[in-house]
MMTF fields as JSON, N, C-alpha, C and O atoms, coordinates in Angstrom:
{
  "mmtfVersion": "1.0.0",
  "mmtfProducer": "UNKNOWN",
  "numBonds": 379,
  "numAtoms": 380,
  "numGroups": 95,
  "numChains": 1,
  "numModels": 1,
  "chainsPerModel": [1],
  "groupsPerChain": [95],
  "chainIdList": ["A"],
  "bondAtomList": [4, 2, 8, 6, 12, 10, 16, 14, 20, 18, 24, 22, 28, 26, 32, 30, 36, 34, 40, 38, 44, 42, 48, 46, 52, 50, 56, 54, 60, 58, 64, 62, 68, 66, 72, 70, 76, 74, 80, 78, 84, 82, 88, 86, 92, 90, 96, 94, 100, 98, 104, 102, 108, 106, 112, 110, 116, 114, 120, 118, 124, 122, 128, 126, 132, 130, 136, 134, 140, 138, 144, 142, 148, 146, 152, 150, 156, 154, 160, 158, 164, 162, 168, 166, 172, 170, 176, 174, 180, 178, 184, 182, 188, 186, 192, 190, 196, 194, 200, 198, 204, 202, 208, 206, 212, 210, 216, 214, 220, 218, 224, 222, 228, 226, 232, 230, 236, 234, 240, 238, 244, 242, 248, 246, 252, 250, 256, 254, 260, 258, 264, 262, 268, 266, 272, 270, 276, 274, 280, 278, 284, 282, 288, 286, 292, 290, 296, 294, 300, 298, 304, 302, 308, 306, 312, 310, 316, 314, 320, 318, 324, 322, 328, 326, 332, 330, 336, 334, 340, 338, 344, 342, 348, 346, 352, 350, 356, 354, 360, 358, 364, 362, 368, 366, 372, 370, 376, 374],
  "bondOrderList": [1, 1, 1, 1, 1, 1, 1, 1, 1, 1, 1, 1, 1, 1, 1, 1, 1, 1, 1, 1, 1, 1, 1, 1, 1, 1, 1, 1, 1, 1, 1, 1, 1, 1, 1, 1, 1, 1, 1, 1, 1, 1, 1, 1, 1, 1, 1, 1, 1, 1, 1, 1, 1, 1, 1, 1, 1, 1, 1, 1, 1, 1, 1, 1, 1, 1, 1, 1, 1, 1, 1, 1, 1, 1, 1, 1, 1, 1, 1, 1, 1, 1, 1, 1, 1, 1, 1, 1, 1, 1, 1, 1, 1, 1],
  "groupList": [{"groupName": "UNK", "atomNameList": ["N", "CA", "C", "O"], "elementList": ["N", "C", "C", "O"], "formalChargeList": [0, 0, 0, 0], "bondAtomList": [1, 0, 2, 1, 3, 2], "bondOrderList": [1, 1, 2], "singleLetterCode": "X", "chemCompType": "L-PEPTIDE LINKING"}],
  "groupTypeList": [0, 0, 0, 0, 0, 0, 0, 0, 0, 0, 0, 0, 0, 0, 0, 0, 0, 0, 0, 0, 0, 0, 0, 0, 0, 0, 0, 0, 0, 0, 0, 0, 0, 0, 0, 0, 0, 0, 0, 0, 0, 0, 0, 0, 0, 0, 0, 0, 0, 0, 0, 0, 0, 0, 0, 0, 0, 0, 0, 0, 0, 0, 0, 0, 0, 0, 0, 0, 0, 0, 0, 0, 0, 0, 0, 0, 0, 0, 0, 0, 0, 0, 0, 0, 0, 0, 0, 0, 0, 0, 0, 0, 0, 0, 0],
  "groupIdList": [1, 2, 3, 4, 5, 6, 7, 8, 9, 10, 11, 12, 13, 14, 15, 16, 17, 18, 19, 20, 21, 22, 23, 24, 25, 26, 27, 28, 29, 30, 31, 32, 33, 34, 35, 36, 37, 38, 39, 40, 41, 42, 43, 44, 45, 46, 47, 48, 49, 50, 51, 52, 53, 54, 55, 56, 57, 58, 59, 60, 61, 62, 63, 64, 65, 66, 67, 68, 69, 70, 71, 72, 73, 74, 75, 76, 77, 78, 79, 80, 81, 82, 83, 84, 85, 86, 87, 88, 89, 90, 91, 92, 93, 94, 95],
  "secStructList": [7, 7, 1, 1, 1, 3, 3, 3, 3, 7, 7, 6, 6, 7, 2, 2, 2, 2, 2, 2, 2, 2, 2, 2, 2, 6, 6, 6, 7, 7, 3, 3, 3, 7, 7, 6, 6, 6, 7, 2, 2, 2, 2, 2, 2, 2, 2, 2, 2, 6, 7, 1, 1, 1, 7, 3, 3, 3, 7, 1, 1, 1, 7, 3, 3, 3, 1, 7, 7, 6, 6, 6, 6, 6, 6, 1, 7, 7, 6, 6, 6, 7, 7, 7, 7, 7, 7, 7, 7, 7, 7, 1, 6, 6, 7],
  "xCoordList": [2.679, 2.813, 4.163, 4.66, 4.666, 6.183, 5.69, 5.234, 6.164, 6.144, 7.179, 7.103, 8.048, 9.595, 8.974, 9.477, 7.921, 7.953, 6.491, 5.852, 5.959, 4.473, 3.879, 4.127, 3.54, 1.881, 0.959, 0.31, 0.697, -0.298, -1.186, -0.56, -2.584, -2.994, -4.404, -5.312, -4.133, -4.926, -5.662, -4.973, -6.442, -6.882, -6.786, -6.308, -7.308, -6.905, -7.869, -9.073, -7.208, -7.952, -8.233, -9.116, -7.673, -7.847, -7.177, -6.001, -7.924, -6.953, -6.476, -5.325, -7.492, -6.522, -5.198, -4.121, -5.388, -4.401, -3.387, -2.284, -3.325, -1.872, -1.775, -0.601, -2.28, -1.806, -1.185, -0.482, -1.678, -0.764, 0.784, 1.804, 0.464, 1.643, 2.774, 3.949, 2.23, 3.144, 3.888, 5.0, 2.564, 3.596, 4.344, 4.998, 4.323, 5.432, 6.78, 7.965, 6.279, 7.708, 8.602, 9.777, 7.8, 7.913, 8.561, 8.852, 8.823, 8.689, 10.255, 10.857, 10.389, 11.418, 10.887, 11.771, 9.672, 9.454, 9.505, 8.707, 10.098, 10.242, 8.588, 7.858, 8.194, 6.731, 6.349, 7.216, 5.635, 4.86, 3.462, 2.478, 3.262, 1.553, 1.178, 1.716, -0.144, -0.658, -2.148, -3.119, -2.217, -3.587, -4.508, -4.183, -5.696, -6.813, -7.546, -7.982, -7.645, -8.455, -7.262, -7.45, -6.422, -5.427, -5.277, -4.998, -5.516, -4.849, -5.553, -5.838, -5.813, -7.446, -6.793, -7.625, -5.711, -5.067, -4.909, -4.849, -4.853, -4.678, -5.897, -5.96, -7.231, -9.03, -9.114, -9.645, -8.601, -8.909, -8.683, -9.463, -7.25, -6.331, -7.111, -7.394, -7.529, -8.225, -9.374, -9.515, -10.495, -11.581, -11.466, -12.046, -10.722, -9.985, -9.635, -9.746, -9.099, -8.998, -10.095, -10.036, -11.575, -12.48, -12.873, -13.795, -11.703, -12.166, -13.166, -13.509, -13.543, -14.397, -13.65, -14.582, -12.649, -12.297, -10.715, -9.97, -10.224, -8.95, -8.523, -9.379, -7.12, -6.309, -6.093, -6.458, -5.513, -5.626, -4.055, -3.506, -3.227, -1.644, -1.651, -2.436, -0.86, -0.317, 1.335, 2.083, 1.906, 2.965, 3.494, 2.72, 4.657, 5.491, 5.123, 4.874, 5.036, 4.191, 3.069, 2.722, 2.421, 0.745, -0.309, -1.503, 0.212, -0.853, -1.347, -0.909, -2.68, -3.082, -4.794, -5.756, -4.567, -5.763, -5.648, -4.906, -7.295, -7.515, -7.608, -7.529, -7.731, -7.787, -6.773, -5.794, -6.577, -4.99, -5.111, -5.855, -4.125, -3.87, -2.393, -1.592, -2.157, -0.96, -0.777, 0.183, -1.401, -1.38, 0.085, 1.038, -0.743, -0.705, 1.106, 2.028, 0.973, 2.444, 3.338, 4.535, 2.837, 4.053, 4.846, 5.911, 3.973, 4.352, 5.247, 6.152, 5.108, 6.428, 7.926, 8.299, 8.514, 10.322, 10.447, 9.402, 11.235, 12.183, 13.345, 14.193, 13.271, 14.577, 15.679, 15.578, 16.84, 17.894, 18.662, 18.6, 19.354, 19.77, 19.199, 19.778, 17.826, 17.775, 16.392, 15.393, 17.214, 16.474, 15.096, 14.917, 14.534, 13.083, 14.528, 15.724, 14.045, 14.872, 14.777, 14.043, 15.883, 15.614, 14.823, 14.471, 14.752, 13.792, 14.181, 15.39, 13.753, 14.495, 15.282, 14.953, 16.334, 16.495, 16.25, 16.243, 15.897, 15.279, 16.22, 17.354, 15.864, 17.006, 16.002, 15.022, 16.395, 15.799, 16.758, 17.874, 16.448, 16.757, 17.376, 16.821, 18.826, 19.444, 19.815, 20.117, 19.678, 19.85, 21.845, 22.119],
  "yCoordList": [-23.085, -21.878, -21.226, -21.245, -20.715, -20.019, -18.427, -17.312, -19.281, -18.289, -16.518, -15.471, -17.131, -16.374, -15.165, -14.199, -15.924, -15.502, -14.824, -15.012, -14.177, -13.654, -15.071, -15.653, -15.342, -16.782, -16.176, -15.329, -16.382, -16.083, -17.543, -18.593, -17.478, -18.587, -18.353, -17.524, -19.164, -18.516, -19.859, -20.841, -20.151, -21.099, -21.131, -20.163, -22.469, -22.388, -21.901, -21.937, -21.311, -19.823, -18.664, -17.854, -18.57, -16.812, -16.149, -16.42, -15.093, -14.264, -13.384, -13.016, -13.177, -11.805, -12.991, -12.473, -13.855, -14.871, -14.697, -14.612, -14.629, -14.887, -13.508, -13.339, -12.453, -11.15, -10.4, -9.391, -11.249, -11.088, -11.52, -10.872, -13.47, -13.333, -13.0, -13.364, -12.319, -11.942, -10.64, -10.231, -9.907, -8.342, -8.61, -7.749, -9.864, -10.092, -10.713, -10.468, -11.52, -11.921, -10.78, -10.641, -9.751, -8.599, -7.532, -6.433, -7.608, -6.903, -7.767, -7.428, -8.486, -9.773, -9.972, -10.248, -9.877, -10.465, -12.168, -12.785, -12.546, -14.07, -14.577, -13.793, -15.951, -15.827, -17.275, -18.013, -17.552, -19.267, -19.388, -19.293, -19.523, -19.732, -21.46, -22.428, -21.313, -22.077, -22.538, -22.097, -23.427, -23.293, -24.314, -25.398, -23.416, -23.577, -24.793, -25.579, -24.851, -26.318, -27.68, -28.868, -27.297, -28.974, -28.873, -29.797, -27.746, -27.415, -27.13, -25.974, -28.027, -27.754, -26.706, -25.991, -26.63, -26.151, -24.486, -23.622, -24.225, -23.04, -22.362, -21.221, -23.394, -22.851, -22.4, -21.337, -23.212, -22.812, -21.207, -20.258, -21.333, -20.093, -18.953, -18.077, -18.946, -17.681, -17.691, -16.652, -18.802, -18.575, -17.708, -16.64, -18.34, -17.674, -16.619, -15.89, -16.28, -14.481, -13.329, -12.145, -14.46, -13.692, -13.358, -12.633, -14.251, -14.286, -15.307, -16.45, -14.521, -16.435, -15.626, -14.853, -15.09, -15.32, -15.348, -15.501, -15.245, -14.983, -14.371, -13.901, -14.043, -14.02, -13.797, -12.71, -14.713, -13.924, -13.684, -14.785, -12.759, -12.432, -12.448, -11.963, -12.946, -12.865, -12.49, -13.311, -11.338, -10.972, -11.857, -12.613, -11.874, -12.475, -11.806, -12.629, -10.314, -9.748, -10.031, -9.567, -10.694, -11.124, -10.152, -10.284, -9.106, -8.511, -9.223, -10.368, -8.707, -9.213, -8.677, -8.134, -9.067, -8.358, -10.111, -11.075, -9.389, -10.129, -9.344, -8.12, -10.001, -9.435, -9.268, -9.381, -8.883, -8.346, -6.344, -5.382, -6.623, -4.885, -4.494, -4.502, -4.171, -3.618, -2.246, -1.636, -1.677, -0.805, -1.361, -0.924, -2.633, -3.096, -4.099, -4.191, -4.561, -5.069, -3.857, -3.95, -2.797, -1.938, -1.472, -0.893, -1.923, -1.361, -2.1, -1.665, -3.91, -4.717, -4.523, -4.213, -4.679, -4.808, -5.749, -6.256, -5.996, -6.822, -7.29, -8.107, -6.776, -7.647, -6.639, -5.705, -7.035, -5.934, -6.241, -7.425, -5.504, -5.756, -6.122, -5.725, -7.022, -7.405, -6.282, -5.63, -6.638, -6.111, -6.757, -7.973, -6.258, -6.7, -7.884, -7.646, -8.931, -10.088, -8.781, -7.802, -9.316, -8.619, -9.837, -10.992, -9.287, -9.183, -10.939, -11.094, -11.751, -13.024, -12.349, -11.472, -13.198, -13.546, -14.009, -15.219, -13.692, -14.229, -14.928, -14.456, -16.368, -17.05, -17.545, -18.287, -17.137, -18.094, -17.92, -17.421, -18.205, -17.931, -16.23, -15.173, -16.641, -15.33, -14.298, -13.106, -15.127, -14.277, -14.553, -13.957],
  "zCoordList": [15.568, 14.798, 15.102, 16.229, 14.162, 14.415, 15.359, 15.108, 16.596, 17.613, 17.752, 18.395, 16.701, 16.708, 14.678, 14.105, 14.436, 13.04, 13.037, 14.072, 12.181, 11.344, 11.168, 10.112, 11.585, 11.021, 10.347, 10.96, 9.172, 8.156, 8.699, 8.842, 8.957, 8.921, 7.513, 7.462, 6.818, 5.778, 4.862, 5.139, 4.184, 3.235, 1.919, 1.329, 1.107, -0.18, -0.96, -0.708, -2.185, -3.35, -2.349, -2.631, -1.436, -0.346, -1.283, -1.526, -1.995, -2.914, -1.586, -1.353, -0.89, -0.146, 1.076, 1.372, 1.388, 1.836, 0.786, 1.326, -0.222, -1.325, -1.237, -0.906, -1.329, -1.424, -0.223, -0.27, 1.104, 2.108, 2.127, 2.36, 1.642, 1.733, 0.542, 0.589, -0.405, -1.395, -0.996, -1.328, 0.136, 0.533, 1.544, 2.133, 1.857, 3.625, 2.644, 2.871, 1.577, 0.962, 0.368, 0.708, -0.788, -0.878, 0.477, 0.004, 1.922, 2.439, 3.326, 4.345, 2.749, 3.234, 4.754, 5.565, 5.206, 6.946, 6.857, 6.151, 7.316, 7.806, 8.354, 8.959, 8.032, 8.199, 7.926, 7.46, 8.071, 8.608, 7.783, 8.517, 6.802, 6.655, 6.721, 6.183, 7.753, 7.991, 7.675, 8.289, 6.702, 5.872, 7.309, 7.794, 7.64, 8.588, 8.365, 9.207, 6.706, 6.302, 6.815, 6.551, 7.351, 7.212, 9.269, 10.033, 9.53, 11.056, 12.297, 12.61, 12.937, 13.659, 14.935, 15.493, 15.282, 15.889, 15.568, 16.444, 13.972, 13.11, 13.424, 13.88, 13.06, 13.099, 14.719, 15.036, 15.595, 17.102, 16.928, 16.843, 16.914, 16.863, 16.522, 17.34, 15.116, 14.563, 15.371, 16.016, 15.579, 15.642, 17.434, 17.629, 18.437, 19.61, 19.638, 20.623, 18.491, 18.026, 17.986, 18.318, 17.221, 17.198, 15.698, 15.326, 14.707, 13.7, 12.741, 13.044, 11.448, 10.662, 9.901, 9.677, 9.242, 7.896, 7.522, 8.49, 6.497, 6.359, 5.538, 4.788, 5.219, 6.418, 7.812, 8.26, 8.658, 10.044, 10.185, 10.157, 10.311, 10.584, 12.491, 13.305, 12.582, 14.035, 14.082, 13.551, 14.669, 14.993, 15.948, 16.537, 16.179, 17.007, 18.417, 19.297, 18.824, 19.613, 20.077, 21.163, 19.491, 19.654, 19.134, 19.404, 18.33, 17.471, 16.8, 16.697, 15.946, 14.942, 14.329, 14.873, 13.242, 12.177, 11.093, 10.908, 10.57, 9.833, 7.995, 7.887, 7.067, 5.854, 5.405, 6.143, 3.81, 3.696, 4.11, 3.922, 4.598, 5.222, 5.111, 6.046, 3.912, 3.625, 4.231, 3.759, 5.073, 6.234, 7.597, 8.242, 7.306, 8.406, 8.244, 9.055, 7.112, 6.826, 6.672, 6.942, 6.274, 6.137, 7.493, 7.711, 8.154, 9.914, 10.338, 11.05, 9.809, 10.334, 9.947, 8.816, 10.72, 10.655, 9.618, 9.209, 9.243, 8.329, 9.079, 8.72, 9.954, 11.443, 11.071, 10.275, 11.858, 11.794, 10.613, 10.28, 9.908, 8.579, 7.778, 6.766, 7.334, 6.829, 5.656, 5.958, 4.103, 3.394, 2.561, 2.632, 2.099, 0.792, 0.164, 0.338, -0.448, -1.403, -2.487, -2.621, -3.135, -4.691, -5.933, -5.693, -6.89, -7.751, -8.073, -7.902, -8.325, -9.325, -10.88, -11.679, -10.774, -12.34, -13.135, -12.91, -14.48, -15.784, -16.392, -16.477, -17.004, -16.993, -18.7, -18.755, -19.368, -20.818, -22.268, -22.127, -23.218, -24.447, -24.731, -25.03, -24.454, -25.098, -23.612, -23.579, -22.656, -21.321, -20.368, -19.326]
}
């Protein structure tokens, strides 16, 4: 697990797993998701935590919560300088 980064360890169709990590990309935090169904190492992890569900977020600190908690992302850094990405560009017919 990215020891240096946010580990999302999360599974597949987790709506609240994609909505986590859409507010950490949104939030530009640097970050690792690790799907639990492929990572027996990932399942230890959470279940060692004390969790059964997901998302489980782990800080580089060793905090951590489970669920999406945009409480809880708003609290992380974005590192020094560094800002939210901006928006993509629309690239089609007439642009």
């Amino acid at each position: 697990m990215g020891r240096d980064k946010v580990t999302v360890l999360s599974k597949p169709g987790c709506v609240q797993c994609d909505a986590t990590v859409r507010a950490l990309e949104k939030k530009g935090i640097d970050f690792v998701r690790v799907d639990v169904t492929d990572d027996a190492e990932a399942l230890d992890l959470a279940r060692g935590l004390g969790y059964l569900s997901a998302p489980v977020v782990v800080t580089p600190e060793g905090e951590h919560w489970a669920g999406f908690r945009p409480d809880r992302i708003a609290d992380l850094d974005a590192g020094p300088g560094r800002e939210p990405p901006a928006a993509p560009t629309l690239v089609g017919p007439g642009q």
